[in-house]
C-alpha positions in Angstrom: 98.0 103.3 58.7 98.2 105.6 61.6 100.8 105.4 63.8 98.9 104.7 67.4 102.1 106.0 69.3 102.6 109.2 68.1 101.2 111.6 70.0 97.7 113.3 68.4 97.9 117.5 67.4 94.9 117.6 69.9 96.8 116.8 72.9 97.7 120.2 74.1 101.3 119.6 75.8 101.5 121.5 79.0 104.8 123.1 80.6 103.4 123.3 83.5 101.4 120.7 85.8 97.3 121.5 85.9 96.4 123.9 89.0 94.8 121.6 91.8 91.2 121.9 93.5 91.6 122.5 96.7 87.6 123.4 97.7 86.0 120.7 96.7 82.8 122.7 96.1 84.8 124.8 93.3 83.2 127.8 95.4 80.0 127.3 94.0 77.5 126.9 96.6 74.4 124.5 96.8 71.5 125.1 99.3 71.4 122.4 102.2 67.7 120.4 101.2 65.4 120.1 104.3 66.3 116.9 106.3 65.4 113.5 104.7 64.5 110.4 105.7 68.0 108.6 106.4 68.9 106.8 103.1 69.7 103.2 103.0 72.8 102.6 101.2 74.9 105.4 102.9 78.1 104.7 100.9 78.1 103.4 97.5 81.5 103.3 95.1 81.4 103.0 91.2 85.0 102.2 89.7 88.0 100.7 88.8 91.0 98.5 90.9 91.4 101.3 92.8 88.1 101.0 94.4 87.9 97.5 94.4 91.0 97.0 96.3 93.1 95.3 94.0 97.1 95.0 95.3 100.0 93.2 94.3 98.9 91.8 90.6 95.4 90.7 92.0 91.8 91.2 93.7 91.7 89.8 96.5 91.6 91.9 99.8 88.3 93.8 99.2 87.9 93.9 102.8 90.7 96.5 102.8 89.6 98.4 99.8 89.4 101.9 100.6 85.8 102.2 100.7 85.8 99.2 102.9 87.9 101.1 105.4 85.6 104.5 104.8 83.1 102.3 105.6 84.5 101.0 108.8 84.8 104.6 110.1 81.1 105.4 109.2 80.5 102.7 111.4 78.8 100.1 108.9 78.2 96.4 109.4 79.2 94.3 106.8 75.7 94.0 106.2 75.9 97.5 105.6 78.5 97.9 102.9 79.0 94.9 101.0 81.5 93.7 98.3 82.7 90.7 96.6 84.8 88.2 97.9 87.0 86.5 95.4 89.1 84.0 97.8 90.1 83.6 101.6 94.0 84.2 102.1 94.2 80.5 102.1 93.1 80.5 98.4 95.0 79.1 95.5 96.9 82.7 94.7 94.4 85.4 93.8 93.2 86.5 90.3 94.7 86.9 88.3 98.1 86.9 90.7 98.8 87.7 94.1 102.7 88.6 93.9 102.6 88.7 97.8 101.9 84.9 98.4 104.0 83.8 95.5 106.8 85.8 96.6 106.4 84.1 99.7 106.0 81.0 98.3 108.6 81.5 96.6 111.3 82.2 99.8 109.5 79.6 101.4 110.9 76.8 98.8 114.2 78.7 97.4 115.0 81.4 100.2 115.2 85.3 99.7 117.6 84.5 96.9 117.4 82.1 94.0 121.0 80.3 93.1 121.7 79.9 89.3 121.8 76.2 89.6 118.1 76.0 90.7 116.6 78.6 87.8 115.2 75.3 86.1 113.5 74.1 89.3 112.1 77.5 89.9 110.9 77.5 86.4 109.1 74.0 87.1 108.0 75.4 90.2 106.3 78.1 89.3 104.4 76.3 86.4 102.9 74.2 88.9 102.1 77.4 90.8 100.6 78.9 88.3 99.1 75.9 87.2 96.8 75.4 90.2 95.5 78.9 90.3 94.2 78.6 86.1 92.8 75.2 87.2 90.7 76.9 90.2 89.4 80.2 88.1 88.7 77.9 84.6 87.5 75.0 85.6 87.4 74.7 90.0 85.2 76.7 92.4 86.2 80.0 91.2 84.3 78.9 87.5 81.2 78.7 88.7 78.2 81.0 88.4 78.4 83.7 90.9 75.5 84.1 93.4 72.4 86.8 93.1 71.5 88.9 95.4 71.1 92.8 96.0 73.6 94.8 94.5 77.0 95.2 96.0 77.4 98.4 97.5 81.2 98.9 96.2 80.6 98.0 92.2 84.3 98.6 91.1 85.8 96.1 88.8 89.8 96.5 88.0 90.7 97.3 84.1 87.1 99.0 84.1 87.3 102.4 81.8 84.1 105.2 81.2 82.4 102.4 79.2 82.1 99.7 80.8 79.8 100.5 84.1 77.8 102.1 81.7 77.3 99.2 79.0 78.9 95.9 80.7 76.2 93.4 82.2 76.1 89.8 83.5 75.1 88.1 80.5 77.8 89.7 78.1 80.3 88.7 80.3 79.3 84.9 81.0 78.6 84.9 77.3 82.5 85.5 76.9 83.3 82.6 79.7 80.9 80.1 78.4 83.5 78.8 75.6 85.9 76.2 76.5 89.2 77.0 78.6 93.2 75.8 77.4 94.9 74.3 79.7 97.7 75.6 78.1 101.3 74.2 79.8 103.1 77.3 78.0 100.3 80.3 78.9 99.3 79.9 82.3 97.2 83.3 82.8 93.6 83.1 84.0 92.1 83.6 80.7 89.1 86.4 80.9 90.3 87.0 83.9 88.6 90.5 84.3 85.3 89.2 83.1 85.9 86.8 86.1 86.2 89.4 88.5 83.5 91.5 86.8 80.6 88.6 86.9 79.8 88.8 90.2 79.6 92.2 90.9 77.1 92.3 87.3 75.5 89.3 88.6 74.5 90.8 91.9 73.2 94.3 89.6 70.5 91.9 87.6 67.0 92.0 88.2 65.5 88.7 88.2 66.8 87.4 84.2 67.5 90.5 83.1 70.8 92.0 83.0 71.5 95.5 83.9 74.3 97.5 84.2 76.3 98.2 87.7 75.1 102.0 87.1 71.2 100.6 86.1 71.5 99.1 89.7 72.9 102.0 90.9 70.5 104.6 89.8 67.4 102.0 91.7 69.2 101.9 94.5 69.0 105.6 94.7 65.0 105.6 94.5 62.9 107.5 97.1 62.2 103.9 98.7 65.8 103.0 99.0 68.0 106.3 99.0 72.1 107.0 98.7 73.6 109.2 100.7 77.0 108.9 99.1 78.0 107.8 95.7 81.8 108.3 95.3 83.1 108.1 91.2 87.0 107.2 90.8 86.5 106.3 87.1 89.4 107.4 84.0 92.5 106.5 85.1 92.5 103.4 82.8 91.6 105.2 80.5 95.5 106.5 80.1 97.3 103.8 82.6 98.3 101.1 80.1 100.3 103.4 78.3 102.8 103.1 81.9 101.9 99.2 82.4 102.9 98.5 78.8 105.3 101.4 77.7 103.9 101.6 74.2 101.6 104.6 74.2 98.3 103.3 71.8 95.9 106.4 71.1 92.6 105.9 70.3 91.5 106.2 67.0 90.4 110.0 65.3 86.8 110.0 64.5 86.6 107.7 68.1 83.9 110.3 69.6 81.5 110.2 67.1 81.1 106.6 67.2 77.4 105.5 69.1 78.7 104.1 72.4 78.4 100.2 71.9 80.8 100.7 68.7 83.7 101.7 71.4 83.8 99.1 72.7 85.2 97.9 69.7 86.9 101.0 68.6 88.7 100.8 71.8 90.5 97.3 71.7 94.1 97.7 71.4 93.9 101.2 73.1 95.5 102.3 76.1 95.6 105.8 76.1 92.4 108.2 75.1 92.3 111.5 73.5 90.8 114.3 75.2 88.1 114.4 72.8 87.4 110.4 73.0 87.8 110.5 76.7 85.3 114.0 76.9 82.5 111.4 74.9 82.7 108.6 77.4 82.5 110.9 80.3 80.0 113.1 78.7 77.8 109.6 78.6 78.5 109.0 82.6 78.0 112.4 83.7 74.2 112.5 81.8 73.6 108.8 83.5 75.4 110.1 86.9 72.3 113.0 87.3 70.1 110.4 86.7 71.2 108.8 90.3 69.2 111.2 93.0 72.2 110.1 95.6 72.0 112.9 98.1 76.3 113.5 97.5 78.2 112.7 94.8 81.9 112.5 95.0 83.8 112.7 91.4 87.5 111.6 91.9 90.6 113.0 89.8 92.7 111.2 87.6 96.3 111.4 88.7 99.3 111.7 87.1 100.1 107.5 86.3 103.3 108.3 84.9 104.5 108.9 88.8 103.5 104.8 89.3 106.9 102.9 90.0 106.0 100.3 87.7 108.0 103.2 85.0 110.7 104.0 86.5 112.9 107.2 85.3 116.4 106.4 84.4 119.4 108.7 85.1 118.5 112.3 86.4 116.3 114.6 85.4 115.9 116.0 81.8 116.7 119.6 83.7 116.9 120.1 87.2 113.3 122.0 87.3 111.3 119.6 85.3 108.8 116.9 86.3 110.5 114.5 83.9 113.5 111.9 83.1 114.6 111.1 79.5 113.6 107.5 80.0 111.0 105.5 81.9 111.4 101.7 81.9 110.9 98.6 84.3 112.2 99.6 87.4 114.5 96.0 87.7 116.3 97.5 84.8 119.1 99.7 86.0 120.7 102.8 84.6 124.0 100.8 83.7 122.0 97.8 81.8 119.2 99.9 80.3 119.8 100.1 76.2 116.6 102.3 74.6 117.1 100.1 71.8 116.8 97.2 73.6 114.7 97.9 76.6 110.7 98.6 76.7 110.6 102.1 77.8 108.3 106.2 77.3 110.5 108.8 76.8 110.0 112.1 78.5 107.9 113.6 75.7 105.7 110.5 75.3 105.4 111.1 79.2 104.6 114.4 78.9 101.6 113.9 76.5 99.8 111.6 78.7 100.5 114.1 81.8 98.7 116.8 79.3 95.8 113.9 78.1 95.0 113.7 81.8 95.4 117.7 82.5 92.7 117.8 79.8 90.4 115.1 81.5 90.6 116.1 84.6 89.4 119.6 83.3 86.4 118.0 81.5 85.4 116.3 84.9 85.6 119.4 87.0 83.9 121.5 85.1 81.2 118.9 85.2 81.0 118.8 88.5 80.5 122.8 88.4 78.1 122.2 86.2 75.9 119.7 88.4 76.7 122.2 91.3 75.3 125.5 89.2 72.3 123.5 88.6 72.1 122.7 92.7 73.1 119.1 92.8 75.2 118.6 95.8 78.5 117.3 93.7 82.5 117.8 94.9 85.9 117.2 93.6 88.4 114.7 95.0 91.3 115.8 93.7 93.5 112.5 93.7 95.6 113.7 91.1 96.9 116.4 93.7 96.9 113.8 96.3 99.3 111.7 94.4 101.4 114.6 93.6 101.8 115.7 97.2 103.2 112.4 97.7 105.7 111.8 94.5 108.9 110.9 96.1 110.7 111.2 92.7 109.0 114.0 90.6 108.8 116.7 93.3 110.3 115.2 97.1 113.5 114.8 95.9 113.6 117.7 93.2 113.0 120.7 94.9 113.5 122.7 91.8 110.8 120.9 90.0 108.0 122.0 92.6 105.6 124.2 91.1 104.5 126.8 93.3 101.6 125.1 95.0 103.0 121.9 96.1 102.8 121.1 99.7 104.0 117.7 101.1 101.7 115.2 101.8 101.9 114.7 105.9 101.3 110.9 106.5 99.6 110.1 109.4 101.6 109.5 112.8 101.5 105.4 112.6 103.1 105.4 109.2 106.1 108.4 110.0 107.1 106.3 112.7 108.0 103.3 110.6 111.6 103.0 109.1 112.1 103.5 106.6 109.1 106.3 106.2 106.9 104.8 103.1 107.1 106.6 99.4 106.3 106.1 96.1 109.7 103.7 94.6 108.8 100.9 94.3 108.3 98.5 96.9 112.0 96.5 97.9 113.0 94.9 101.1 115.4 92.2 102.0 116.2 89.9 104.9 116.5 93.0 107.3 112.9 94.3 106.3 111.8 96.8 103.8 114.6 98.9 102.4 112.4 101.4 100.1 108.9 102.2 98.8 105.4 101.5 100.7 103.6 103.1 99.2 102.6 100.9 96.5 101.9 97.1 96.6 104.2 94.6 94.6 102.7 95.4 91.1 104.2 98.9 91.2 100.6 100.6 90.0 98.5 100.0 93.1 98.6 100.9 96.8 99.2 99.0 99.6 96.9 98.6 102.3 98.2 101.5 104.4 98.2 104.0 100.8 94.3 102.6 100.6 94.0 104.1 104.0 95.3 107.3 102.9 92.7 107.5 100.0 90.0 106.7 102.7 91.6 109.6 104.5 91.3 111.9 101.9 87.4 110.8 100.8 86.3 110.7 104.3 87.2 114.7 104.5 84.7 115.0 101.2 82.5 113.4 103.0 82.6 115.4 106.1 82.5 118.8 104.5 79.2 117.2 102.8 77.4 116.9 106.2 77.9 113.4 106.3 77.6 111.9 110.1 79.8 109.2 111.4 79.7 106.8 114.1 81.6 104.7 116.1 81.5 100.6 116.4 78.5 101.4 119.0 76.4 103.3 116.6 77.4 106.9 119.0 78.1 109.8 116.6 81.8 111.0 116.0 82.8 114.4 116.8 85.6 116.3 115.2 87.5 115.4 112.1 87.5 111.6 111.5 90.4 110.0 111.5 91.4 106.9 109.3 92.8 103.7 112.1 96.2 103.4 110.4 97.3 101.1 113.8 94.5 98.6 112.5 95.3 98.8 109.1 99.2 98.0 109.7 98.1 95.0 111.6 96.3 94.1 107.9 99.4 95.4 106.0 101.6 92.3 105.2 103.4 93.8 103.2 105.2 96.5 105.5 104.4 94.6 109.0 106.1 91.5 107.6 107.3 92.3 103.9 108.7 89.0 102.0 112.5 88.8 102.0 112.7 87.3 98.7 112.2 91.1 97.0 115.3 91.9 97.3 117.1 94.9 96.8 118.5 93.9 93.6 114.3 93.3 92.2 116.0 89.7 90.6 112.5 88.0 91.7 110.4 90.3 89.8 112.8 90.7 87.5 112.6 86.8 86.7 109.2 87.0 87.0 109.0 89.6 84.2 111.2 87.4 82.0 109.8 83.9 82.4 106.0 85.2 82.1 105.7 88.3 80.4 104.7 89.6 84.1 103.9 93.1 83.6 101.7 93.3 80.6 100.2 90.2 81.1 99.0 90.2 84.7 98.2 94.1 84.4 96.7 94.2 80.8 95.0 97.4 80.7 94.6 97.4 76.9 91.0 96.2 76.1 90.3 92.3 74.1 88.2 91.8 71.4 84.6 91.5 72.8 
């Protein structure tokens, strides 16, 4: 049997990071179409957590996603841009997890520090915690049938790879949740929880009792009688993250690409990390189904380099001074005096090398797909948000100046966010009694932003959009002159997390840490390795 770690010949390793886009257009221009009637759906999203807003272990602020807050600055209603809503803030703890409200939960009953004497209390606690958010998702509110409707104009759905806005649809995925629930005393995870989160976005893509896919509802929306201005694709990167969540590389299988599409889903279970040839078949499926939308832009987003997400954290120093990498990457609560790589989960630098080089390679395959589109006059760009992230990676290039390649430029954050102190980065999040010590960047779960980084992403779209010819308004419907600018002051106000950051992450990571230990934290509440169907 194959061994699913070790790196495939394929995979050519690079030496060297990928060369960023900085024109969006690739230099290939596309004659402007006469003026059209104005479209209704001006901004529509298709993709994973990262578009849906997940933060902290959970979905749950999708008013703060970052197309909610692109949205904002184009001046839509909410009737205008619409999402799901999974819970209000008073909810029973997100899904599958907010880490925000039970770390503060958490201080509120123990303090910023838990004493040894009351670990078996804490443990009790947290069962009962736990216990109430499983009975809310399974068999509470949160289990019933979602609501129809028109579609949703942000259709992102965390843990979604290439395959599933192309194949998933509502009846599939309430197939899955129509069998009985465990109340299970020793297993307290939301089970299905990403089918949860996916049903109502599907739900709200049927048409009458047949089920269609988010990209089916997509492509009608873009009709003559309808019209998209905007359709912005952040798609791929979990189709290479859970080899970081996890730390156990799992390649898909050789022969994966030839498969029809509905076998990969099969092929795919126990996978977290595609070759480039598997991950050139899935796109090559969504890039024939994307020209089939006649959305008047389209915005195709990077991958970016996962191995710079906290949750891995690189032990000791640098493999050489001028490299991206460290020799180990484990959880980042394990220290470089405690961590033993025959003890401790971890990638070493060459495993995190090859997934750097998987993602050079499908990054390549979607930028020369948008050149493609553009050659043949459809009005396509690049986001690069693997350059994005890399202009911000405290670790890899901030602090190692020697490691830099010749094109890297910081990343200046906007005014609101240098002025706080500490200035945010990319560690992971920590704070203590006195405030936030480190990180910012990225929420509690160490893979996803915060709401300020979401703001950053909106940032960074919103200047696609622009160069597009895309208009903006204010809150009074007056058109916006000069480069937009993102309202990081209002999203701080929304920002929890560095406004009023929970004490009880403390320097020392022990909650997370005993979080990690008592429920399998990290793989469990951020499985990106795909279930039997």
């Amino acid at each position: 049997m194959a061994d699913q770690r070790a790196t495939p010949d394929e995979v050519r390793i690079r030496t060297s990071p990928r060369e960023p886009v900085t024109d969006p257009t690739l230099g290939i221009e596309v004659p402007r179409p006469p003026a059209a009637a104005p479209a209704r759906h001006r901004l529509v999203t298709l993709g994973d957590s990262l578009t849906q807003g997940f933060m902290s272990a959970a979905v749950h602020r999708t008013d703060v996603s970052w197309p909610a807050i692109a949205a904002y600055e184009l001046g839509l209603t909410a009737e205008q841009f619409t999402f799901p809503t999974y819970e209000w803030p008073t909810g029973p703890g997100g899904l599958p997890l907010d880490l925000e409200r039970l770390a503060r939960a958490f201080e509120k009953r123990f303090g910023a520090h838990l004493d040894f004497w009351e670990i078996v209390t804490a443990g009790l606690w947290l069962r009962s915690y736990l216990d109430r958010i499983e009975d809310y998702w399974e068999r509470g509110d949160g289990s019933r049938t979602p609501p129809g409707g028109a579609p949703f104009h942000n259709t992102a759905v965390y843990g979604w790879d290439l395959l599933d806005p192309q194949l998933l649809t509502a009846p599939m995925v309430a197939s899955r949740l129509a069998g009985p629930t465990r109340d299970d005393v020793l297993s307290q995870l939301v089970e299905h929880h990403q089918d949860r989160a996916a049903w109502p976005v599907l739900q709200r893509a049927r048409r009458g009792n047949r089920g269609r896919t988010v990209l089916d509802a997509v492509t009608d929306m873009s009709r003559p009688a309808q019209g998209v201005e905007t359709l912005v694709v952040v798609l791929g990167a979990n189709n290479a993250l859970g080899s970081v969540v996890t730390l156990e590389p799992a390649w898909t299988p050789e022969g994966y690409d030839d498969l029809p599409p509905e076998e990969r889903l099969t092929a795919r279970v126990g996978c977290n990390l595609w070759r480039p040839s598997a991950f050139a078949a899935d796109w090559s499926l969504l890039e024939e189904k994307l020209r089939g939308v006649a959305a008047q832009h389209v915005i195709i987003a990077t991958v970016p380099s996962v191995t710079i997400a906290p949750i891995a954290r690189g032990t000791f120093t640098k493999v050489r001074p001028e490299s991206r990498y460290f020799p180990y990457y484990t959880r980042p609560w394990v220290t470089d005096e405690d961590f033993d790589p025959r003890r401790d989960p971890h990638l070493t630098a060459d495993e995190a090398r090859a997934i750097d080089s998987a993602i050079d390679s499908y990054n390549e395959t979607m930028i020369g797909s948008v050149a493609a589109a553009r050659t043949d006059g459809l009005d396509w760009y690049v986001f690069d948000m693997g350059l994005l992230l890399d202009r911000l990676a405290t670790r890899r290039y901030i602090d190692s100046p020697w490691a830099r390649p010749a094109w890297w430029t910081p990343y200046e954050l906007p005014p609101a966010l240098r002025a706080l102190d500490p200035v945010p980065n990319t560690r992971f999040f920590r704070a203590g009694p006195e405030g936030r010590t480190d990180g910012g960047l990225f929420s509690l779960d160490g893979v996803h932003p915060t709401t300020s980084a979401y703001g950053i992403l909106a940032q960074e779209v919103i200047k696609v959009m622009e160069l597009a010819g895309v208009e903006f308004a204010d809150r009074q419907g007056q058109p916006r002159t000069g480069p937009v600018r993102v309202d990081f002051e209002r999203l701080l106000r929304a920002d929890t997390l560095l406004s009023d950051p929970p004490a009880a992450v403390s320097n020392t990571l022990s909650l997370l840490g005993w979080l990690d230990d008592r429920l399998d934290l990290v793989t469990r509440f951020l499985p990106f390795v795909h279930s039997p169907l």
